[in-house]
KEKE-3310 file (N, C-alpha, C; in steps of 0.2 Angstrom, whole numbers, plus 5000, padded with zeros to 4 digits):
npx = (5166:5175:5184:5195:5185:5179:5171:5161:5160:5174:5179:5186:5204:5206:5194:5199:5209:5203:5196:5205:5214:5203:5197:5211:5215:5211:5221:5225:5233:5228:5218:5217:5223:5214:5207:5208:5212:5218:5231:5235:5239:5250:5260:5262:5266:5276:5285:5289:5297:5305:5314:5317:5322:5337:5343:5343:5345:5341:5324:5308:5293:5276:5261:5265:5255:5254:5267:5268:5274:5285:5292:5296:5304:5315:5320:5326:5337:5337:5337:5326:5314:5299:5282:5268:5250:5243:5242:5242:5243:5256:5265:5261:5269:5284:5284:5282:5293:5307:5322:5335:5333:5323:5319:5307:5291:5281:5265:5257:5258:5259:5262:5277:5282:5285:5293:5305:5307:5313:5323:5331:5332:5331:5327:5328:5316:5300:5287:5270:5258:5240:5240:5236:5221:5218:5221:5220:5224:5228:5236:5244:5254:5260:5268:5275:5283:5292:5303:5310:5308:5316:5309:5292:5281:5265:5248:5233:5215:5203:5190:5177:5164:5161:5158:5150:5151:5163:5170:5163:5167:5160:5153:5168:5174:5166:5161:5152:5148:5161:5165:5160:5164:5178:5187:5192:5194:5198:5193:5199:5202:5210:5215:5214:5222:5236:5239:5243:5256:5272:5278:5274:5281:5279:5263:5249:5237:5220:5210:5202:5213:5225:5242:5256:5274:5283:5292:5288)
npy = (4995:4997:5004:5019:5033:5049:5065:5075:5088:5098:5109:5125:5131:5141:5142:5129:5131:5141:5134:5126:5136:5139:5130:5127:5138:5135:5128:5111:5102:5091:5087:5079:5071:5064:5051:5034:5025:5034:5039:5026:5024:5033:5027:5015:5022:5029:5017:5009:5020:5021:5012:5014:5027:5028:5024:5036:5052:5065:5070:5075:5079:5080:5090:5094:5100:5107:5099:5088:5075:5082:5087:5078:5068:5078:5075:5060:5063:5068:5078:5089:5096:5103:5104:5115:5120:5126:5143:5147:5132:5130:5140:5137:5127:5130:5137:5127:5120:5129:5137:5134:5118:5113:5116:5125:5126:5136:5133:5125:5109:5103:5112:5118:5103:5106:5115:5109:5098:5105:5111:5101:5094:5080:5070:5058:5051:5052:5059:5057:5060:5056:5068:5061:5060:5072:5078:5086:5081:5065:5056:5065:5069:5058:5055:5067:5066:5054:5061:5066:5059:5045:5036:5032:5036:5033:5038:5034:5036:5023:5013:5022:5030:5044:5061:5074:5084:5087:5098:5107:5118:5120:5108:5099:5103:5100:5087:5075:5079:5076:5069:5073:5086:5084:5087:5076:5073:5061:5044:5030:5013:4997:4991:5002:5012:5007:5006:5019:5019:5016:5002:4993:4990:4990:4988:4989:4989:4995:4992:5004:5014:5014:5012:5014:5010:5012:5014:5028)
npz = (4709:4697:4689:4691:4699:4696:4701:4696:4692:4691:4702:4698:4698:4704:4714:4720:4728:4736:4742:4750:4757:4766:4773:4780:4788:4801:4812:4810:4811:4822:4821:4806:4812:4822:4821:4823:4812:4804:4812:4814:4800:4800:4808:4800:4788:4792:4797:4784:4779:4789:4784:4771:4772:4775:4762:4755:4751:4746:4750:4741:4747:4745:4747:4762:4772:4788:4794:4800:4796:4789:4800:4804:4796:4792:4808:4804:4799:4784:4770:4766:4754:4754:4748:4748:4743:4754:4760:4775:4781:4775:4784:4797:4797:4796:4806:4815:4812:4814:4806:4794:4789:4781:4764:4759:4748:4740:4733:4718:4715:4703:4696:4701:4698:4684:4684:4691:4683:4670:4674:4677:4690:4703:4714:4727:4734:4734:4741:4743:4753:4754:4744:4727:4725:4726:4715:4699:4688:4690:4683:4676:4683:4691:4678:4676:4688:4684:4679:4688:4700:4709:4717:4722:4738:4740:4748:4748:4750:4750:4742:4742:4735:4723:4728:4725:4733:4738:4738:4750:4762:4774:4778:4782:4794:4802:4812:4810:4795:4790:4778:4767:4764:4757:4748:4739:4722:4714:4716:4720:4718:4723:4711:4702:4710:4709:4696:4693:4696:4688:4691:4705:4721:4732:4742:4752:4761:4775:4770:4772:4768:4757:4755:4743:4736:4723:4707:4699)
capx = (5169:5183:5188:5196:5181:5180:5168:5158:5161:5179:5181:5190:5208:5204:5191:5201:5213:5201:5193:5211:5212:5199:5198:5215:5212:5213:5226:5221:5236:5225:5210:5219:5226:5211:5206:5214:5217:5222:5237:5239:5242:5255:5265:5263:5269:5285:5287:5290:5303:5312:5319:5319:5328:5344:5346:5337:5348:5335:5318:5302:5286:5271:5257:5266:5253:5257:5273:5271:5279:5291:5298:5299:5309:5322:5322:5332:5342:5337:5337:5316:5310:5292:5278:5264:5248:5240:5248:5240:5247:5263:5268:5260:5276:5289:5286:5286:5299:5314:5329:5335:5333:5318:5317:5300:5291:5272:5262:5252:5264:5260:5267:5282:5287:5287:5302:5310:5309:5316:5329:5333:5331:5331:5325:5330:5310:5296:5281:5264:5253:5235:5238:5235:5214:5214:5222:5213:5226:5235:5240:5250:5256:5265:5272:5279:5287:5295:5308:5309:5312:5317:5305:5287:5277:5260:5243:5227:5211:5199:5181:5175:5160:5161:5154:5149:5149:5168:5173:5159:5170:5157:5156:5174:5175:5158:5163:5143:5149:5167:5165:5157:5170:5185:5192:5194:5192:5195:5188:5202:5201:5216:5219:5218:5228:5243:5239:5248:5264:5276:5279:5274:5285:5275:5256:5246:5229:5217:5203:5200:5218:5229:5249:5259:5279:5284:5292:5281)
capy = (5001:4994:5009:5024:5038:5057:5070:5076:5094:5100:5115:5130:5131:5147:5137:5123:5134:5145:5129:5122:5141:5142:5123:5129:5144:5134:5125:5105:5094:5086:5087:5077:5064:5062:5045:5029:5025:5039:5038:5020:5023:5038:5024:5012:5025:5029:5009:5010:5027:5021:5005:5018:5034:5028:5025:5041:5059:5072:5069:5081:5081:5086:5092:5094:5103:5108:5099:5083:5071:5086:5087:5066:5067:5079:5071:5056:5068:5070:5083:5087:5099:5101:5107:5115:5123:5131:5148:5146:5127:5132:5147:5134:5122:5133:5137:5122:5118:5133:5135:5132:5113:5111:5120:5127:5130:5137:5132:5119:5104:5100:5119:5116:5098:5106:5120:5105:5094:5112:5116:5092:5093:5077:5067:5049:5048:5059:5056:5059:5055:5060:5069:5061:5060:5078:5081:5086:5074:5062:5053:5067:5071:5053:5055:5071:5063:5050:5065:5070:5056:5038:5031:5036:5033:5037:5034:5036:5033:5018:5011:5028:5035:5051:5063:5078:5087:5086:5104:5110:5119:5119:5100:5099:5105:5096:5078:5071:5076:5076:5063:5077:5089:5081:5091:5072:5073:5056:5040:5025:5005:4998:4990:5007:5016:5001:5008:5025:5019:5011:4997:4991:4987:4986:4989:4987:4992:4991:4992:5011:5017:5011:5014:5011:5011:5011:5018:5033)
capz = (4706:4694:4687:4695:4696:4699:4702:4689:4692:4694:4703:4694:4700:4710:4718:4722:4731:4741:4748:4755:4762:4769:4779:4785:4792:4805:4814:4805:4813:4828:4816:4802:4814:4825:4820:4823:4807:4803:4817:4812:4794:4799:4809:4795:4783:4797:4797:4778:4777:4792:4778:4764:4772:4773:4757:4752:4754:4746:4747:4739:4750:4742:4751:4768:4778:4794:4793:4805:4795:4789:4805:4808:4790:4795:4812:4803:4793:4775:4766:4763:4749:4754:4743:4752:4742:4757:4762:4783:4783:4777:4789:4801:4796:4795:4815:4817:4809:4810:4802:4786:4787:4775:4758:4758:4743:4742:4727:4716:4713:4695:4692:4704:4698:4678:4685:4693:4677:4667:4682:4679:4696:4704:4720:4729:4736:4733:4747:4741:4755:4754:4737:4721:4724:4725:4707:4693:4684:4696:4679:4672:4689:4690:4672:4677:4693:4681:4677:4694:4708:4709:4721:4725:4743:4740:4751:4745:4752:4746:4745:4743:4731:4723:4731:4722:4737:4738:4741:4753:4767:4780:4779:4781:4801:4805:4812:4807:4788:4786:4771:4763:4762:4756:4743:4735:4714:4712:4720:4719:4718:4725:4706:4698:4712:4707:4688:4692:4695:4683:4696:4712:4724:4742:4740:4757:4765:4779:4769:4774:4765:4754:4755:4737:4736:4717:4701:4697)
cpx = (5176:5188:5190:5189:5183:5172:5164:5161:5169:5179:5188:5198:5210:5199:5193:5207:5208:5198:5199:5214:5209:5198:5205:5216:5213:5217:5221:5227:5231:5219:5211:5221:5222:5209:5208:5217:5220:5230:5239:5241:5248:5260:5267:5269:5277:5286:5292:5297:5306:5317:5321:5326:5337:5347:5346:5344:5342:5329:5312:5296:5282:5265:5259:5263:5256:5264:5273:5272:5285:5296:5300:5306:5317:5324:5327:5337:5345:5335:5329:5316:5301:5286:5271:5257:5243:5244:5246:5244:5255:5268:5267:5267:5281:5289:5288:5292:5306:5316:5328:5335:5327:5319:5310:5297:5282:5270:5259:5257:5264:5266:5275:5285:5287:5293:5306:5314:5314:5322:5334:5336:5329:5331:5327:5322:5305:5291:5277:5258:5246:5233:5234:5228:5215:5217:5219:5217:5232:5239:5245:5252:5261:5269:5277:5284:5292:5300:5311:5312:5313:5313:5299:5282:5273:5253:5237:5222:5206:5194:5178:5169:5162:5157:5152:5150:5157:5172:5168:5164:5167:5157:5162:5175:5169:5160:5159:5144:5155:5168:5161:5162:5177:5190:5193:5189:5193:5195:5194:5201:5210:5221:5219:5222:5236:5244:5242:5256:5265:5278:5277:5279:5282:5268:5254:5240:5225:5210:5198:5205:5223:5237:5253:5267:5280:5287:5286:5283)
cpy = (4999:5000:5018:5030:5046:5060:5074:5081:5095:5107:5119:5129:5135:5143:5133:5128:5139:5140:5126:5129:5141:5135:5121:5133:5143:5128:5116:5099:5089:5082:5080:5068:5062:5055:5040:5024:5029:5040:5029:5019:5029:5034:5020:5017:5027:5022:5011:5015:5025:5014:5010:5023:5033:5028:5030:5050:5065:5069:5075:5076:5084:5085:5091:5095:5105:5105:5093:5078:5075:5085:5078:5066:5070:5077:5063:5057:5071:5075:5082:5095:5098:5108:5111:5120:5128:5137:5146:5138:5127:5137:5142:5129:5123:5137:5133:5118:5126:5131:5136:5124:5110:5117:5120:5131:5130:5139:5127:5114:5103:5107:5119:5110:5102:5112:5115:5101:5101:5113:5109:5093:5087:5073:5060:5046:5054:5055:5061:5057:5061:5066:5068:5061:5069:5083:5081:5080:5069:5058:5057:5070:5066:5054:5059:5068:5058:5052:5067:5066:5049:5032:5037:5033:5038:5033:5038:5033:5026:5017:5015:5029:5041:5055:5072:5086:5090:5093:5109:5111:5120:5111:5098:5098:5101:5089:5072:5071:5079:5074:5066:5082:5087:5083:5086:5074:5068:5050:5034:5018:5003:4995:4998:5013:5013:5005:5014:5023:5013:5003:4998:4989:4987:4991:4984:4993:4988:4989:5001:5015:5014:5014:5009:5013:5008:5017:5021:5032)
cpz = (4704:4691:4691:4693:4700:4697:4694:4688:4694:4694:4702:4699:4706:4714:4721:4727:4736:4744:4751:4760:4766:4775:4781:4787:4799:4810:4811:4809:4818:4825:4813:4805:4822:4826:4819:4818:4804:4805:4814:4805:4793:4801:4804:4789:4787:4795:4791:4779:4783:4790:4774:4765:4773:4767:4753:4754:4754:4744:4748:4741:4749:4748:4759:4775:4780:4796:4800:4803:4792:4793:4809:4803:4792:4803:4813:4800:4787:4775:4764:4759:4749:4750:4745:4748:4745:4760:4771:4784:4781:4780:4796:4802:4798:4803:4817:4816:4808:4808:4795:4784:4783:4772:4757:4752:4742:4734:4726:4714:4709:4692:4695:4701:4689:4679:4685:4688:4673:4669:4682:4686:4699:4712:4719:4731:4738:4738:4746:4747:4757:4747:4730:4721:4726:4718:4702:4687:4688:4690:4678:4679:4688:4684:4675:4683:4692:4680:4684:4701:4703:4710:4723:4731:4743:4745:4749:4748:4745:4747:4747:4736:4728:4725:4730:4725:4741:4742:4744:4759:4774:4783:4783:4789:4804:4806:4809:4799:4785:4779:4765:4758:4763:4751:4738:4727:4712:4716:4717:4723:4719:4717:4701:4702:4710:4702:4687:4691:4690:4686:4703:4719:4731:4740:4749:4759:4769:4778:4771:4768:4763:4755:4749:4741:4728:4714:4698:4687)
residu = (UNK:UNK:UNK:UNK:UNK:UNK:UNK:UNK:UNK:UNK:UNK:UNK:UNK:UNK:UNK:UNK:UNK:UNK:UNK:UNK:UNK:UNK:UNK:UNK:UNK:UNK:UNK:UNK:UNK:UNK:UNK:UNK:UNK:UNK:UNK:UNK:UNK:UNK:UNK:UNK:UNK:UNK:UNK:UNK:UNK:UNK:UNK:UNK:UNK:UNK:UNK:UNK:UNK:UNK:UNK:UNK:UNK:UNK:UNK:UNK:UNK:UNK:UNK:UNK:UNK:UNK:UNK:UNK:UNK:UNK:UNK:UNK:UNK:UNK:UNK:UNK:UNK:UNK:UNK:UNK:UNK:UNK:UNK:UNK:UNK:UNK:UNK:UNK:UNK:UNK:UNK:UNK:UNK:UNK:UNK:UNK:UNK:UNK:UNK:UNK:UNK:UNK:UNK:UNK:UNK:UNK:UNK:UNK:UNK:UNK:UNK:UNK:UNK:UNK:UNK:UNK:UNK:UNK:UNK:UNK:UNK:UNK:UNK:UNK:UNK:UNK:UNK:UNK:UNK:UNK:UNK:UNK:UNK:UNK:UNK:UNK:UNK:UNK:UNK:UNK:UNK:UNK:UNK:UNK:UNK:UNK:UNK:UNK:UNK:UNK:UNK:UNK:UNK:UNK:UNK:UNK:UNK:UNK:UNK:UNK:UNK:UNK:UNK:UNK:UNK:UNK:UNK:UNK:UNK:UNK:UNK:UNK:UNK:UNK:UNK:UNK:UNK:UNK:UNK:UNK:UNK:UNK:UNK:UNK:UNK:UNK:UNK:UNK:UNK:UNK:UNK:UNK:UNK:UNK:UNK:UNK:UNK:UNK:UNK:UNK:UNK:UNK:UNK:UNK:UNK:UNK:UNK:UNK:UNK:UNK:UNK:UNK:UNK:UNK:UNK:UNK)
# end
């Protein structure tokens, strides 16, 4: 698979939003970081941001979830703007997280980074992790990013099929067929996950998930 693929069918935008409802419904952090790569790609990805965040003051988090690497982020003491388009995982965050040291903002990030771009609202480090394969366009997603931050860390899975079966929310909770219900829309190679960004600048994987750092 040389070229990046997706899903035949793209589910409507309404339906793409009641199946991330509805597969957070219920609490998802233990779920999400069940698996030991899973746990070993979030240190990996710590490893990485504890070089970055010093030089870093405000950085935008998209897809934050529940808020467990939100609250690592302000625990070094940037400024996080996190982007979240489940209403349950971001009320979930926002306990976890009191205060007013995150800006919490509840929506679809294409529609949220086009205010930002409008508002020339600007970041030091955007963190995309787990994102871009569930966008209906993760190219113009990046472009749009080009206006918006400096540096982007993004991870993506790899060595994946498409699977037509993508936003089956029963799947999803079922451990037998997780790989069923993944909400993914597209299917990335590690040369055309490189192909989003403008530049590369640290590209690694274990052969399960890929981790970029690069000009979006």
């Amino acid at each position: 698979m040389s070229e990046a693929m997706r899903i035949e069918r793209i589910p409507s935008a309404e339906e793409r939003r009641a199946f991330y409802e509805a597969i957070s419904a219920r609490p998802m952090t233990d779920f999400l970081y069940a698996r030991p790569f899973q746990r070993a790609r979030f240190a990996r990805i710590q490893a990485l941001l504890s070089v970055m965040l010093p030089l870093c003051g405000d950085v935008l988090e998209i897809g934050s979830c529940e808020g467990k690497l939100t609250e690592w982020l302000v625990e070094q003491g940037v400024r996080v703007t996190a982007v979240e388009i489940s209403g349950p995982c971001l009320e979930r965050a926002m306990v976890r997280i009191p205060g007013k040291q995150v800006e919490w903002i509840h929506g679809d990030i294409a529609a949220v980074l086009a205010d930002f771009v409008q508002d020339r609202r600007t970041f030091n480090l955007t963190i995309a992790t787990s994102v871009l394969e569930h966008q209906v366009d993760p190219y113009g997603l990046m472009e749009q990013l080009r206006g918006v931050s400096d540096i982007v860390l993004a991870s993506v899975p790899i060595s994946e099929a498409p699977n037509e079966n993508a936003f089956n929310v029963a799947a999803y909770s079922n451990p037998k067929r997780v790989a069923d219900g993944t909400g993914h829309i597209w299917y990335f190679r590690p040369a055309t996950i490189k192909a989003l960004f403008e530049q590369v600048y640290h590209y690694e994987d274990d052969g399960i998930s890929a981790i970029l750092v690069g000009a979006p």
